[in-house]
N, C-alpha and C positions, 0 to 999 in steps of 0.2 A: 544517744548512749548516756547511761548514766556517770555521774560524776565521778566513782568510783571506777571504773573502765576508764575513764580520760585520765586518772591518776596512775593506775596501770600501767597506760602506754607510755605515758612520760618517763615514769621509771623505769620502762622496759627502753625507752630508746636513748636513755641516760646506764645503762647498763648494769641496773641497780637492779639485778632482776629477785632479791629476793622480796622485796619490795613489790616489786613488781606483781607476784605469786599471789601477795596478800591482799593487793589491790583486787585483782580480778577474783580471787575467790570471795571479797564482800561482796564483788560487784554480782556474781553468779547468785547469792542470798536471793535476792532481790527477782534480776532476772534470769533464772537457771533453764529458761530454754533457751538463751542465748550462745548459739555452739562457734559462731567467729568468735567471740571472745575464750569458751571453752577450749577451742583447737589452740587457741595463744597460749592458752595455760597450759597444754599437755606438752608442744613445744620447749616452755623454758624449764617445766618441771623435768623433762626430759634432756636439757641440756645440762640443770643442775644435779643431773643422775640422781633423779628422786624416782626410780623408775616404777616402784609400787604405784607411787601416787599420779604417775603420768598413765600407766595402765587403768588405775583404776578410771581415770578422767576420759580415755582413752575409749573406753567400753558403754561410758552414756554417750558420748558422741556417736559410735558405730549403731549402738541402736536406736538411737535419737535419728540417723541416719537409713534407714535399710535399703540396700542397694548401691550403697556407699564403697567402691570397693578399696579406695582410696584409703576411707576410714579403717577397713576393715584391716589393711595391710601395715595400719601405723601401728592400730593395736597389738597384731600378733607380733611385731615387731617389739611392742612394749614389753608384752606377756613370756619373751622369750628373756631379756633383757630382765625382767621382776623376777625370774627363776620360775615361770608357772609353766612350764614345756608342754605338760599335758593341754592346758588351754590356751597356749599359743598352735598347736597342732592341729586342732577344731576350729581355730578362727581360720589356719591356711585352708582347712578341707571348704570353709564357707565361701573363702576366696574362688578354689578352683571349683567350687560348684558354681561362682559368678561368671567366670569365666569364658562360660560358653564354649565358641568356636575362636575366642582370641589369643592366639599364639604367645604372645607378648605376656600376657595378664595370666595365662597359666604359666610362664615361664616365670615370673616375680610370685606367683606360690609357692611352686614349688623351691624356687631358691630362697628361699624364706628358711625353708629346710634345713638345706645344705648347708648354708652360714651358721646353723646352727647345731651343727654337727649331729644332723640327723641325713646323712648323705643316703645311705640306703633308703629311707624313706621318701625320700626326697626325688629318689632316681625312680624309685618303685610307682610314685603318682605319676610324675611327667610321665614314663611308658605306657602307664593306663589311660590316660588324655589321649596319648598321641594313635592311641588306636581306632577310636573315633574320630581323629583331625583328617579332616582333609590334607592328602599329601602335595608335597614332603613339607607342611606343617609339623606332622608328629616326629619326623624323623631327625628334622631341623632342634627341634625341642629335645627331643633325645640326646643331640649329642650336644647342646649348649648346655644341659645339665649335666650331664660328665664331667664335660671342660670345668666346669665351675667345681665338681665335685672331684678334681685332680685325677682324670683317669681321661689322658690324652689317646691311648687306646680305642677304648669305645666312644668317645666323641668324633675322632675321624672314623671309625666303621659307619655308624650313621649319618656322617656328613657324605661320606659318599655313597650309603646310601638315598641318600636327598640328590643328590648329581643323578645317578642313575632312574632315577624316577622322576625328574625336572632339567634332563641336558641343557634345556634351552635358556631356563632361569638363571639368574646371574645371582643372586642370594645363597643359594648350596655351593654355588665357587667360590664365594665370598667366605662362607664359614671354614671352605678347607683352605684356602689361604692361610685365611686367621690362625688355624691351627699350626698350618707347619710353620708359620712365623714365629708363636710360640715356643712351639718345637725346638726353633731356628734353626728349620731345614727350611733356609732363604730360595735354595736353588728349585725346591720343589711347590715352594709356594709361588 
């Protein structure tokens, strides 16, 4: 690494992080396909609520990256945070198009959303997912974005519909648990 990166870190782990910031953007001069140190730098840019500039940093990484979904999910994360909503919403659609058939990794799409108060939309993708998941994948997913999206309602109609279509599965009693704990309907969870 070069010496500017070693300066970097020392001030990053002496908690001097604006210091820090200026170290690694010399050091990026230099060598700017270096994305360990790039991800350092969106990191404390992002801790120091520089959120434009952790976005923008944010956005050569993911494509610096493709297939990255990790990357992909820091950025929209950033892009919501910078006020870029529109392009924090095409980075989540890139997400859930990575996504595949992984329940998990569509469900950190779409709540990408919801935290961002874009809860209908947010409800409105997970359902489209969950129409081609494998069940009670989509249904599971259905009602953990409710839940998240404050609508304890239809997060338990879907959780038991995930019971009813997996009795045997111990994951769908899991999530109606959770809910009536919530709830705190103790006796029925």
């Amino acid at each position: 690494p070069g010496i500017k990166f070693l300066d970097g870190w020392v001030h990053e782990g002496q908690g001097r992080y604006k210091q820090a910031i200026a170290s690694y953007r010399e050091h990026l001069v230099s060598f700017d396909s270096d994305q360990i140190t790039r991800r350092r730098l969106v990191q404390l840019l992002a801790r120091e609520r520089r959120f434009e500039e952790a976005y923008q940093e944010a956005g050569i990484v993911s494509r610096s990256s493709p297939g990255d979904f990790l990357a992909l999910e820091v950025e929209a994360d950033l892009a919501f945070r910078a006020k870029h909503a529109g392009e924090g919403e095409q980075i989540v659609l890139e997400m859930l198009a990575q996504s595949g058939s992984d329940p998990d990794r569509a469900f950190r799409a779409t709540a990408m959303l919801v935290r961002n108060d874009r809860k209908k939309r947010g409800i409105s993708l997970a359902d489209t997912w969950a129409t081609s998941a494998q069940p009670p994948d989509g249904e599971m997913l259905s009602s953990r974005i409710r839940g998240l999206a404050e609508d304890p309602k239809g997060a338990m109609t879907y959780a038991q519909k995930a019971v009813a279509i997996a009795p045997d599965s111990l994951a769908p009693r899991v999530l109606v648990a959770r809910l009536h704990a919530t709830a705190r309907s103790f006796a029925a969870a």
